[in-house]
C-alpha positions as CSV (number, residue, x, y, z in Angstrom):
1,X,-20.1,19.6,23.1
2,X,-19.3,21.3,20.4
3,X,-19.6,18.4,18.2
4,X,-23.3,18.2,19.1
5,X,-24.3,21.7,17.5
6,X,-25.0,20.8,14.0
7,X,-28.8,19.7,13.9
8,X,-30.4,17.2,11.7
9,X,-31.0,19.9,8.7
10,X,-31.8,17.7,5.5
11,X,-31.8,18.7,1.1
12,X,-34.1,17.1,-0.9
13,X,-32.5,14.3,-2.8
14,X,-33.5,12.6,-6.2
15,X,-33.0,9.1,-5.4
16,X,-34.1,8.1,-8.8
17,X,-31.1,7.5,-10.7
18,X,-29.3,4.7,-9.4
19,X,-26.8,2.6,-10.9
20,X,-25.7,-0.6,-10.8
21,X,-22.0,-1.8,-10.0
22,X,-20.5,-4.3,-11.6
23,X,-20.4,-7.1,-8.4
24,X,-17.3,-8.1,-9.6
25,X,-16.2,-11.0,-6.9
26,X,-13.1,-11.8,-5.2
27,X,-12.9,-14.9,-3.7
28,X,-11.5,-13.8,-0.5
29,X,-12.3,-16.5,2.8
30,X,-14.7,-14.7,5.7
31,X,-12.1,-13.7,7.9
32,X,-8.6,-13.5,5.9
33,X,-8.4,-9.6,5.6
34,X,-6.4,-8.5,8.8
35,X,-7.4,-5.3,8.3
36,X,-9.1,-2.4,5.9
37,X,-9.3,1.0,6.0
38,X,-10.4,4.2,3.5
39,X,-8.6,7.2,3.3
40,X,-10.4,10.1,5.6
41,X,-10.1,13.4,5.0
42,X,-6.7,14.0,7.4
43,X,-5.0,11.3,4.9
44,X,-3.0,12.5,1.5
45,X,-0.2,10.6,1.2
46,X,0.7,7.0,1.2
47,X,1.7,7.1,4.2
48,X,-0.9,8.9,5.7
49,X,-2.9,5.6,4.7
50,X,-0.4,2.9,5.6
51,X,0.3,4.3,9.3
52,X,-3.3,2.4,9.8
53,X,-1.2,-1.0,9.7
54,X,1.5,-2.8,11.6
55,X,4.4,-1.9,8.8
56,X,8.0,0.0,8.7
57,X,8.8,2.5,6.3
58,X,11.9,1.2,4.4
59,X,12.5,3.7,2.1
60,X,11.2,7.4,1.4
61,X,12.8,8.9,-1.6
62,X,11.3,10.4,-4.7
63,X,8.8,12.5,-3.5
64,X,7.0,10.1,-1.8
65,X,7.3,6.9,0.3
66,X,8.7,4.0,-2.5
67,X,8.7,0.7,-0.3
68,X,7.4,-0.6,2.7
69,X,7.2,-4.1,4.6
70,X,5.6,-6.2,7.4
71,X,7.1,-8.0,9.8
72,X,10.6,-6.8,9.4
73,X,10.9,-8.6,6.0
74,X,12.3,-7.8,2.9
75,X,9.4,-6.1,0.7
76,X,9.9,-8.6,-1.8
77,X,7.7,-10.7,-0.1
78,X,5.0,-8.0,0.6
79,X,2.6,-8.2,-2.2
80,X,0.9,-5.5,-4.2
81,X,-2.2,-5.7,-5.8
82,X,-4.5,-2.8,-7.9
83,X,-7.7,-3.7,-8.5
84,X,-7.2,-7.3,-8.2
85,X,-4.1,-7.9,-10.3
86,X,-0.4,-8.1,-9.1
87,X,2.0,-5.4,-9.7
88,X,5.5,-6.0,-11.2
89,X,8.6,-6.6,-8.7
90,X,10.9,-7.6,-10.8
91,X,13.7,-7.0,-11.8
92,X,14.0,-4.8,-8.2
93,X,12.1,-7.2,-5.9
94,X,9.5,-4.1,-4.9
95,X,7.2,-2.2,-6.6
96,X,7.5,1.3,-6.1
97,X,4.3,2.5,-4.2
98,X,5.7,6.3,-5.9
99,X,4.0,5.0,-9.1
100,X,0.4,4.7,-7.9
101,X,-1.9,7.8,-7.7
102,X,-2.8,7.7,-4.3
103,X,-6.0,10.1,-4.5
104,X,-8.1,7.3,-6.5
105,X,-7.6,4.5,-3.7
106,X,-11.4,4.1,-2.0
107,X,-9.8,1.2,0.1
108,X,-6.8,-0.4,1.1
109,X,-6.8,-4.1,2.3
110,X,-3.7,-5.8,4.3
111,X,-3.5,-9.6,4.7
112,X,-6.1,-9.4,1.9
113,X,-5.1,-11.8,-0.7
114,X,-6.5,-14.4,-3.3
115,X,-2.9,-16.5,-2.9
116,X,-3.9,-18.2,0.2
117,X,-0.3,-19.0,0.9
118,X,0.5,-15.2,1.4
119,X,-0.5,-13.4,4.2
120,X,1.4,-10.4,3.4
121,X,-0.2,-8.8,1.0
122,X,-1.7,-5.0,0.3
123,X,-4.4,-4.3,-2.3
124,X,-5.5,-1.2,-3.8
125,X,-8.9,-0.9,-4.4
126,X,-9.7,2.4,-7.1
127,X,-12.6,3.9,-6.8
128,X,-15.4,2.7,-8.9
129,X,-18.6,4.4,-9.2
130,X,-19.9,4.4,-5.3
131,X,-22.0,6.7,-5.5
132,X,-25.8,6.1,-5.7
133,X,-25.6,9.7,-8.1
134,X,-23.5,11.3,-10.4
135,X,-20.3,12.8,-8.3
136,X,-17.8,15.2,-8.8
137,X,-15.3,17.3,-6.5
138,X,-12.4,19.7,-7.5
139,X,-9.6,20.6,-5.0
140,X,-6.6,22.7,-4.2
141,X,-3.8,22.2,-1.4
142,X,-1.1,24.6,-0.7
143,X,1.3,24.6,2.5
144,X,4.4,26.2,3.8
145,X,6.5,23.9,2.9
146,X,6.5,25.4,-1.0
147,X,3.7,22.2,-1.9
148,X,1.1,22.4,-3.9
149,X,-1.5,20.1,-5.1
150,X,-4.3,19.9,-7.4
151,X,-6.8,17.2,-8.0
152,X,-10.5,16.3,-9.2
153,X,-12.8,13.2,-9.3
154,X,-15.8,13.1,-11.8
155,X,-18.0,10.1,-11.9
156,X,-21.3,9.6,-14.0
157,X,-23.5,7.0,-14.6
158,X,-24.5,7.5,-18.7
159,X,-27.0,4.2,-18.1
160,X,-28.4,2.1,-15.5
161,X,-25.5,-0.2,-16.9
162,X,-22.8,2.1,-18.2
163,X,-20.8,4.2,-16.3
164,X,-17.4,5.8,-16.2
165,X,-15.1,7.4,-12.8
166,X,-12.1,9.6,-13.9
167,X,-10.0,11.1,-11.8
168,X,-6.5,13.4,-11.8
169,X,-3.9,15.0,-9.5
170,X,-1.2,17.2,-9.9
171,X,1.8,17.8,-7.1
172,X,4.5,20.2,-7.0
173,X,7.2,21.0,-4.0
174,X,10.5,22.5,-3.8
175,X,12.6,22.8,-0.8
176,X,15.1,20.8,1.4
177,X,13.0,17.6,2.5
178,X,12.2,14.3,1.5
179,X,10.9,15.2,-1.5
180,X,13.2,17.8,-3.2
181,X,11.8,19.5,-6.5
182,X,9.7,16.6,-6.7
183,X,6.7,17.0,-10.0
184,X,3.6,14.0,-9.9
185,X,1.2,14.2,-12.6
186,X,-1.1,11.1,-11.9
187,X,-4.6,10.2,-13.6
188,X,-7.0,7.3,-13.1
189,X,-10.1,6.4,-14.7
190,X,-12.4,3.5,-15.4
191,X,-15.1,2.3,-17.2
192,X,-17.9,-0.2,-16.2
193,X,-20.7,-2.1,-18.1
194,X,-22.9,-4.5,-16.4
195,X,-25.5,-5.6,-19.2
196,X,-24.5,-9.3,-20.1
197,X,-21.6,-10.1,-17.4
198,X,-20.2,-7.6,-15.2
199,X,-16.8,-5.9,-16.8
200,X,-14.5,-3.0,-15.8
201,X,-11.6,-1.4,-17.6
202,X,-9.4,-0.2,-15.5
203,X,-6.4,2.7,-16.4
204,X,-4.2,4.1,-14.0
205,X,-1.2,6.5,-15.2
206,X,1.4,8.3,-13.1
207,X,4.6,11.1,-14.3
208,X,7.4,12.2,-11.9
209,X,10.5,14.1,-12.5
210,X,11.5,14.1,-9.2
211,X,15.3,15.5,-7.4
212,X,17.7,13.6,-4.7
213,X,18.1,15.8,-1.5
214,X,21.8,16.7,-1.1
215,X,23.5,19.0,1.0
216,X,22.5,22.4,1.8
217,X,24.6,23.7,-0.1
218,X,23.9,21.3,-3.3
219,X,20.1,21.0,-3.0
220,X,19.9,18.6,-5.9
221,X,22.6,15.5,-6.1
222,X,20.8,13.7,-9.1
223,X,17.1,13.2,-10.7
224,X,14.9,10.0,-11.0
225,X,12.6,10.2,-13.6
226,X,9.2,7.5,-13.9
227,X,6.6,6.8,-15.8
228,X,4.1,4.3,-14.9
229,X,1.1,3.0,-16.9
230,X,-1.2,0.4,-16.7
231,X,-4.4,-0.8,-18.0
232,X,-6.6,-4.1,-16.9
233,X,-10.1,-5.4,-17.9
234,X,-11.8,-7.3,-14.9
235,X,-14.6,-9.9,-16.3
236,X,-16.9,-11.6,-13.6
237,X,-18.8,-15.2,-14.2
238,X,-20.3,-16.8,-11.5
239,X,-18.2,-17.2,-8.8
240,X,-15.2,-16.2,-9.9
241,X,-12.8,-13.3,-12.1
242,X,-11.0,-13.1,-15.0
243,X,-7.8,-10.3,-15.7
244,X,-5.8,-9.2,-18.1
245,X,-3.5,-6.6,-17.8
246,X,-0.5,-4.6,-19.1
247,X,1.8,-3.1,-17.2
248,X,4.5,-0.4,-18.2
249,X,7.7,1.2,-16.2
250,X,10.3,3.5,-17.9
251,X,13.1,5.5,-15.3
252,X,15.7,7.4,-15.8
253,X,18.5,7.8,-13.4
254,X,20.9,11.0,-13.6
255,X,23.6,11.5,-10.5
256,X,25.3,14.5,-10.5
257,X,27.2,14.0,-8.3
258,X,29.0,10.3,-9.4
259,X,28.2,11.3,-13.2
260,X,26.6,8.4,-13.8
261,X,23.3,7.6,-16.2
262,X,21.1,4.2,-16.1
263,X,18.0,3.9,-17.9
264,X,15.8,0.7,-18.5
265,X,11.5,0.3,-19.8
266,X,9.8,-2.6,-18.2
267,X,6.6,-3.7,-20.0
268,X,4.6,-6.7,-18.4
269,X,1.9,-8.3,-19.2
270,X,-0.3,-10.8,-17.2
271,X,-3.2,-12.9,-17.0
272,X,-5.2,-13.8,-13.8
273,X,-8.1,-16.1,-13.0
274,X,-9.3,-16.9,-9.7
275,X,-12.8,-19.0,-8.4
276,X,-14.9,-19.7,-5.5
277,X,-16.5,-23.2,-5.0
278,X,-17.7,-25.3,-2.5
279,X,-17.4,-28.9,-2.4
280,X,-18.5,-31.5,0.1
281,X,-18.7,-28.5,2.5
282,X,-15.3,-27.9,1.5
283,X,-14.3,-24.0,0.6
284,X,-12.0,-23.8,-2.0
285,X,-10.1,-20.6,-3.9
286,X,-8.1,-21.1,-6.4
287,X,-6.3,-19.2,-9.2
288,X,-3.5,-18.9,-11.6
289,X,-1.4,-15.6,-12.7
290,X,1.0,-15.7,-15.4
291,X,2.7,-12.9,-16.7
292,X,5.8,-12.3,-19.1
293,X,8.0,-9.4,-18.7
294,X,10.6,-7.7,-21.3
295,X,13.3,-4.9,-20.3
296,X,14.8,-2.9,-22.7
297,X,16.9,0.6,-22.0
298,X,20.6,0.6,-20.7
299,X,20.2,-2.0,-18.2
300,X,22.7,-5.2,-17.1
301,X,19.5,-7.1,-16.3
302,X,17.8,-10.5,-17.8
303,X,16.0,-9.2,-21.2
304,X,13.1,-11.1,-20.7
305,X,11.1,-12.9,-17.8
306,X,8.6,-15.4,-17.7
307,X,6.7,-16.6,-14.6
308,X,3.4,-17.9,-12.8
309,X,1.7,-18.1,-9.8
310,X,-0.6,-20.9,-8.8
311,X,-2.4,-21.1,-5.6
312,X,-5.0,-23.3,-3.7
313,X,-6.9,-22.7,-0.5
314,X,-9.3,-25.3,1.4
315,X,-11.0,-24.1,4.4
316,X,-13.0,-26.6,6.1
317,X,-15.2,-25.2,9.2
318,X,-16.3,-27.4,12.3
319,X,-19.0,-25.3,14.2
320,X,-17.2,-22.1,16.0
321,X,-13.8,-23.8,14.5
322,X,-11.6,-23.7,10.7
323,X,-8.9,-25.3,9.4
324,X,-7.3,-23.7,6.3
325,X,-4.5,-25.6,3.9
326,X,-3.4,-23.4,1.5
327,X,-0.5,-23.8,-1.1
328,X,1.4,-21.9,-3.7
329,X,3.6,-22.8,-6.6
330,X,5.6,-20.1,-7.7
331,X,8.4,-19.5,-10.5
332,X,10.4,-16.6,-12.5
333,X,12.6,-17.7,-15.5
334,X,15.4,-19.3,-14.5
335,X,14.9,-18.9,-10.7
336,X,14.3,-21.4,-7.9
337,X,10.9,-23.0,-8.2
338,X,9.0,-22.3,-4.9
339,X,6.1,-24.3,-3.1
340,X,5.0,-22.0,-0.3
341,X,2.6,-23.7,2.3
342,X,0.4,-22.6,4.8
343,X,-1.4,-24.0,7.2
344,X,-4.4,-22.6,9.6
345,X,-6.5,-23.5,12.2
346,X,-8.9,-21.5,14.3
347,X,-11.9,-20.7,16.4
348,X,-14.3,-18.2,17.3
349,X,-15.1,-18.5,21.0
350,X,-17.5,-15.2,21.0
351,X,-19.0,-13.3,18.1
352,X,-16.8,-13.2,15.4
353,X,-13.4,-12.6,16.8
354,X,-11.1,-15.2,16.0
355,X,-8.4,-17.5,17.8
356,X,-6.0,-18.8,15.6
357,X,-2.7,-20.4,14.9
358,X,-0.7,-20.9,11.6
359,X,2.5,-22.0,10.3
360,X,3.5,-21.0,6.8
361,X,6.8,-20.9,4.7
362,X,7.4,-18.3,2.2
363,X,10.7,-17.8,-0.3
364,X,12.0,-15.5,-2.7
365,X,14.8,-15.8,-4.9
366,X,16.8,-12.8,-5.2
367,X,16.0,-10.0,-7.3
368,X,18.2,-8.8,-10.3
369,X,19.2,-5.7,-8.3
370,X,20.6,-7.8,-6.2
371,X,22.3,-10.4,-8.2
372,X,23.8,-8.2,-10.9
373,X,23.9,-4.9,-10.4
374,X,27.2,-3.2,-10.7
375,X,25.6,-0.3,-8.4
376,X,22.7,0.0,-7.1
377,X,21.3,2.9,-9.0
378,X,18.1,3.8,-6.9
379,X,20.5,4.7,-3.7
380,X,22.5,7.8,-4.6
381,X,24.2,7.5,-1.4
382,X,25.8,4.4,-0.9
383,X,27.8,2.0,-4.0
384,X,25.8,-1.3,-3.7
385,X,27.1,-4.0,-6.0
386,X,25.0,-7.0,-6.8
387,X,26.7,-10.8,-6.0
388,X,25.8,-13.5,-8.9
389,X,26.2,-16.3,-6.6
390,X,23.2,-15.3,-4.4
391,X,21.1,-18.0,-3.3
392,X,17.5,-18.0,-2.8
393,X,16.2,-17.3,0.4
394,X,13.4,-19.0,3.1
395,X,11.7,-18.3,5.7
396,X,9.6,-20.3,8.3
397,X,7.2,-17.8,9.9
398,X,4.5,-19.1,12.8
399,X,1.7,-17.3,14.1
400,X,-0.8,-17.2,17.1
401,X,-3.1,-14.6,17.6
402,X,-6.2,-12.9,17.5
403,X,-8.6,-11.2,14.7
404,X,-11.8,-9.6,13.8
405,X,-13.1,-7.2,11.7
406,X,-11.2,-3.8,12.4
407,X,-8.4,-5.9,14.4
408,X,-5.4,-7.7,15.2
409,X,-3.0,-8.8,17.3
410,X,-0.4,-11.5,16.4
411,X,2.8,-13.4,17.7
412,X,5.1,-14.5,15.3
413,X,8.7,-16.1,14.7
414,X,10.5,-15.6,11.8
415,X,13.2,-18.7,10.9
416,X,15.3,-17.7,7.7
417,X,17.7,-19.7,5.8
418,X,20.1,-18.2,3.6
419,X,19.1,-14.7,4.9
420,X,20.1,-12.2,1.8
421,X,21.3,-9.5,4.0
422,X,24.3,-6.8,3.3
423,X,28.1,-6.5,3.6
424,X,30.5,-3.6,4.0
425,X,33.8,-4.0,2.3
426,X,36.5,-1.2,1.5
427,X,34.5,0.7,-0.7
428,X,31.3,-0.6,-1.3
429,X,28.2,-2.7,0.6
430,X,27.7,-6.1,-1.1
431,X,25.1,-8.7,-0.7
432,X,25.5,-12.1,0.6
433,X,23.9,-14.7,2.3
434,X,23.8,-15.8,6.0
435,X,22.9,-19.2,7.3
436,X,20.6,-18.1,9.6
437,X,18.8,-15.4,10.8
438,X,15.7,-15.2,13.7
439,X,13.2,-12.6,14.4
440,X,10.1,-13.2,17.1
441,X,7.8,-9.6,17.1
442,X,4.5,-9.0,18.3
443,X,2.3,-6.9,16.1
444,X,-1.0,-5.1,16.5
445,X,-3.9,-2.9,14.6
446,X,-7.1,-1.4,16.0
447,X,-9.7,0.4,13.9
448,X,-12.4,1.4,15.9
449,X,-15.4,3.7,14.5
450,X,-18.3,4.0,16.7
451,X,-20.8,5.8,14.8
452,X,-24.1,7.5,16.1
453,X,-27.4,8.7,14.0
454,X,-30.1,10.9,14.6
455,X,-33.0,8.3,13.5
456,X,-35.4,11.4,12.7
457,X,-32.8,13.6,10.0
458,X,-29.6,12.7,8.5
459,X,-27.2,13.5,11.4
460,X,-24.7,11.5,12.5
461,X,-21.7,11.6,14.7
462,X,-18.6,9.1,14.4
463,X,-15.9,8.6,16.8
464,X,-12.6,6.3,15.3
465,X,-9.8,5.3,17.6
466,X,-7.0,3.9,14.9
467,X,-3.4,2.4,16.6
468,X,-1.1,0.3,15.1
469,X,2.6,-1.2,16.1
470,X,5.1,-3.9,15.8
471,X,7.5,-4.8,18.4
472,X,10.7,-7.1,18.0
473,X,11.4,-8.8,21.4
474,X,14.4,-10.8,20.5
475,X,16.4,-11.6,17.5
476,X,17.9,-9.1,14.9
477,X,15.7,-6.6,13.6
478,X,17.0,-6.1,9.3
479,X,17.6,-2.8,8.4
480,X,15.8,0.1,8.5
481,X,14.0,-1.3,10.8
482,X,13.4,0.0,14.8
483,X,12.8,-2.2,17.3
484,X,9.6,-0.4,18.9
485,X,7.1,1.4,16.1
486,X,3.4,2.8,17.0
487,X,1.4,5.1,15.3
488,X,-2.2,6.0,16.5
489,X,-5.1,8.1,15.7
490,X,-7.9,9.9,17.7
491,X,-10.7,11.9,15.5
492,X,-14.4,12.7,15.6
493,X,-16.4,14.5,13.1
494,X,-20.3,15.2,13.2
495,X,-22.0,15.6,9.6
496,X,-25.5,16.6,8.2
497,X,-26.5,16.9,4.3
498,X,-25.7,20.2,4.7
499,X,-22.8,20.9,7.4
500,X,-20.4,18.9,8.7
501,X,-16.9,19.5,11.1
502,X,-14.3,17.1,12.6
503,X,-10.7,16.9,14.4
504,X,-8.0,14.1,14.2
505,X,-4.6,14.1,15.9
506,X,-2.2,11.7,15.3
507,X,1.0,10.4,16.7
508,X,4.0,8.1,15.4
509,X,7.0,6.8,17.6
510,X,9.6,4.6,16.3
511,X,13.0,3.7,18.4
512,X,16.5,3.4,16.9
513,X,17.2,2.2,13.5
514,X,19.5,0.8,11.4
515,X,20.9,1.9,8.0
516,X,22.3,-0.2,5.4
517,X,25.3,0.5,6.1
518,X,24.9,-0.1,9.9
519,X,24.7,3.4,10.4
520,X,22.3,3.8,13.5
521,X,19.7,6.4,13.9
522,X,18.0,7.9,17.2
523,X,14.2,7.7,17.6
524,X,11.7,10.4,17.0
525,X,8.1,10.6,18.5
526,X,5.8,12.7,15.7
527,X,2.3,14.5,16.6
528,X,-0.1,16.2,13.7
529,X,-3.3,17.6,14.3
530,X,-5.9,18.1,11.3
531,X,-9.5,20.0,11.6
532,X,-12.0,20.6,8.7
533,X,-15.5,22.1,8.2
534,X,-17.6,22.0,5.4
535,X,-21.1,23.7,4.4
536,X,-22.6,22.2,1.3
537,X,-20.4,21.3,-1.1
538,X,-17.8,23.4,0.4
539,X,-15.3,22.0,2.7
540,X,-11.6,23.2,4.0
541,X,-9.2,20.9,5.5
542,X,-5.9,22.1,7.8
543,X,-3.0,20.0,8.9
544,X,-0.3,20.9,11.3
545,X,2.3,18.4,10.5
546,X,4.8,17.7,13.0
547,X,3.7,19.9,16.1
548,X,6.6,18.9,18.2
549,X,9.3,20.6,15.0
550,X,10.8,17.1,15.8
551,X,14.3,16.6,13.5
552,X,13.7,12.9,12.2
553,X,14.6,10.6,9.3
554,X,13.2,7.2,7.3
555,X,16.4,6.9,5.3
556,X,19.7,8.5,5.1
557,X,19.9,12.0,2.9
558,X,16.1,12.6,3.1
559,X,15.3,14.9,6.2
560,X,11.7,15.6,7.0
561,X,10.4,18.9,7.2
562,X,10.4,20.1,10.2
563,X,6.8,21.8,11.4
564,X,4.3,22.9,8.9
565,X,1.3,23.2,7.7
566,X,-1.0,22.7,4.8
567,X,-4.7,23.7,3.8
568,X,-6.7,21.8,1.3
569,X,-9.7,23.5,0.0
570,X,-12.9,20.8,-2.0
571,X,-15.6,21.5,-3.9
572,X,-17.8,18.6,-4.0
573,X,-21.1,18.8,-6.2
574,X,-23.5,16.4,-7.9
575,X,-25.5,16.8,-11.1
């Protein structure tokens, strides 16, 4: 009832200056995106955002989470995309998601992907001048966990055609948790102009000095430090895009505890074009990415890479039914050369849900970590060596299930051939491949807003229902990986121009998991509750994290904090 008490009261608004966004296309098919969501005002982390889809945390070090994957696969073949553009996963076969300023994303797409022969892929969307008028918010968090965190946005339109969006955040924490004496500095910022064709610049830079968790005793066991930069320009024509972009990585690895240093810079550089046509009824996307990477530092690893993507989707529709063929040609230096096809076929029975069936193969050759490390440097806790005599590794996956906008649900099989998995000798884990390896899962996400508006003021009332989940019902999960994962969310908020209040509460369950090492580690079952009001421009935000003080781990050595809190106080204006 109470959600109900805020009446339709109403500001004046100068509607006059509007401004034009570049309409920038991606050439993405109707229904290919599996799901999308944008980050509410419960969600600060990665995390926070990826719990909206069907993956498994793999890894959560550095301060914040640093890989993920879907269906129990090796992140290698989970693409990322900013703003269009693929991120660099070589020489590691990952891109650390640590590197990107989380603040900035406006939308975050999964299954979303110009290379129609992947259908595991996230992209990043920044934010890019949505606002009809000039926008600006300031804000501060603080918690008892010893976190803080600043950040602001400011965009303005200077023309109807010229505009700029720039935004910062800075995070500090100390304490024993996941994120020991961790230090983020991350900014964002582009520019737009939409006279002739439309074209953005984009920038995105990110700083962390960041401590390994040890003992309680020994607080700090080593420190990663990253730098992360990249720039891209974004050109549209017609019906399709154009990107360049440049990408740079430097780390620094200290351990304390083996006394041992590793440094390396990775700067890449990449073109991308994609288009949209239609011929003889015909759909087609089609694109090409090359890119051309050179490491430098203290590193064991190839000096320079060169590789290309090249991708081509037909979809063909026959009343309420589709049929997609989609293929991808793929190479990295002196890697295996890969030609990863997928094929689709469909129907929509009612509305625009869809029925549908596929059968795709995807491969990846293994990374450089892999091959030739002599440690693996990014796990303080274990001695990894890399194997030279790797081979590449496939993998069959079908599919049959059902999608729509704000849904899925989907069975699949995974078939791999020369599985790269690990092996524990005397004193160290290896890699190595297996002949075989077979995975059949069932995986789900529901995003569910039902929103209601007062037709005669600017009330409205939204109610989401958010749950997610993957389930492996036979076959060997990989590591890391539990067998049963859910996470769900239940919120409501009601909002005028003037006040506005909501409540979320959120839950997470995962079953036993595996570390690298075999090691195996009990399930948890997480619940967090978050509440904000705001008046104005004025809004304050609270989170109780982990109600239950559950004890609970994503990876060996980093312990989550047990029950806490955290207030975020905004300051939203426009001018």
């Amino acid at each position: 009832m109470i959600l109900f008490l805020a009446t339709g009261d109403s500001t004046v608004t100068d509607t006059s200056k509007t401004y034009e966004i570049p309409e920038i296309i991606h050439p993405y098919g109707e229904t290919r995106p599996a799901g999308e969501t944008t980050p509410d005002y419960y969600e600060y982390t990665a995390l926070d955002i990826l719990k909206e889809f069907p993956v498994v945390p793999l890894a959560y070090g550095f301060g914040v989470m640093s890989k993920f994957m879907n269906k129990g696969r090796n992140p290698a073949y989970t693409r990322i995309s900013l703003n269009g553009h693929p991120l660099n996963t070589q020489p590691f076969g990952y891109f650390s998601l640590g590197m990107l300023p989380f603040h900035t994303v406006e939308q975050m797409s999964f299954g979303r992907t110009a290379a129609g022969a992947e259908f595991g892929s996230f992209d990043f969307e920044s934010k890019i001048n949505s606002y009809e008028l000039p926008y600006s918010f300031v804000q501060f968090m603080f918690g008892s966990f010893e976190s803080n965190t600043y950040g602001f946005d400011l965009t303005r339109g200077i023309t109807d055609n010229l505009g700029f969006y720039m935004s910062g955040s800075y995070h500090k924490t100390e304490g024993h948790r996941e994120n020991t004496d961790a230090e983020i500095l991350s900014a964002y910022s582009n520019i737009y102009f939409n006279l002739f064709l439309p074209v953005r610049l984009d920038i995105c830079y990110a700083n962390s000095d960041c401590g390994y968790p040890g003992s309680m005793s020994l607080p700090v066991e080593g420190r990663q430090k990253d730098e992360f930069f990249d720039v891209s320009t974004t050109i549209g024509f017609g019906k399709g895009m154009g990107t360049l972009y440049y990408e740079r990585q430097t780390m620094d690895y200290l351990d304390t505890l083996y006394d041992r240093t590793w440094s390396v810079q990775i700067d890449h550089i990449g073109a991308i074009s994609e288009q949209h046509d239609t011929l003889f009824d015909v759909m087609l996307d089609y694109g090409v990415n090359g890119f051309y990477t050179v490491l430098t530092g203290e590193t064991y690893l190839p000096g320079k890479l060169v590789g290309f993507d090249a991708w081509l989707l037909l979809e063909k529709w026959f009343g309420r039914g589709v049929i997609r063929a989609a293929g991808k040609l793929e190479n990295v230096s002196d890697h295996d050369v890969f030609l990863l096809p997928r094929i689709e076929v469909g129907v929509k029975p009612l509305g625009a849900a869809m029925i549908y069936a596929a059968l795709s193969r995807d491969g990846r050759s293994p990374s450089d970590i892999e091959t030739w490390a002599p440690f693996d440097t990014l796990n303080p806790f274990l001695t990894v060596k890399g194997f030279e005599f790797l081979r590449s590794e496939y993998c069959w996956c079908g599919e049959i299930g059902l999608r729509g906008k704000g849904f899925f649900l989907n069975l699949y099989r995974l078939s791999f051939t020369d599985y790269i998995s690990v092996f524990v000798v005397d004193d160290y884990i290896g890699y190595g491949n297996l002949d075989a390896w077979e995975t059949n899962g069932l995986e789900g996400y529901l995003n569910l807003p039902v929103r209601m508006y007062n037709a005669d003021s600017t009330a409205s009332t939204e109610f989401a229902i958010g749950v997610s989940g993957n389930i492996v019902m036979n076959g060997d999960p990989v590591h890391y990986v539990s067998r049963h994962y859910a996470s769900g969310t239940i919120s409501a908020k009601r909002e005028t121009e003037r006040l506005g209040f909501g409540i979320a509460l959120r839950g997470e369950y995962s079953g036993t998991r595996r570390d690298i090492d075999g090691t195996e580690y009990p399930g948890y079952k997480i619940l967090s509750a978050a509440g904000f009001v705001k008046y104005m421009g004025l809004s304050c935000t609270l989170r109780l994290n982990n109600v239950l003080d559950a004890e609970y781990v994503y990876l060996r050595g980093y312990p989550m904090p047990p029950r806490n809190f955290d207030v975020s106080v905004k300051w939203e204006f426009w001018d």
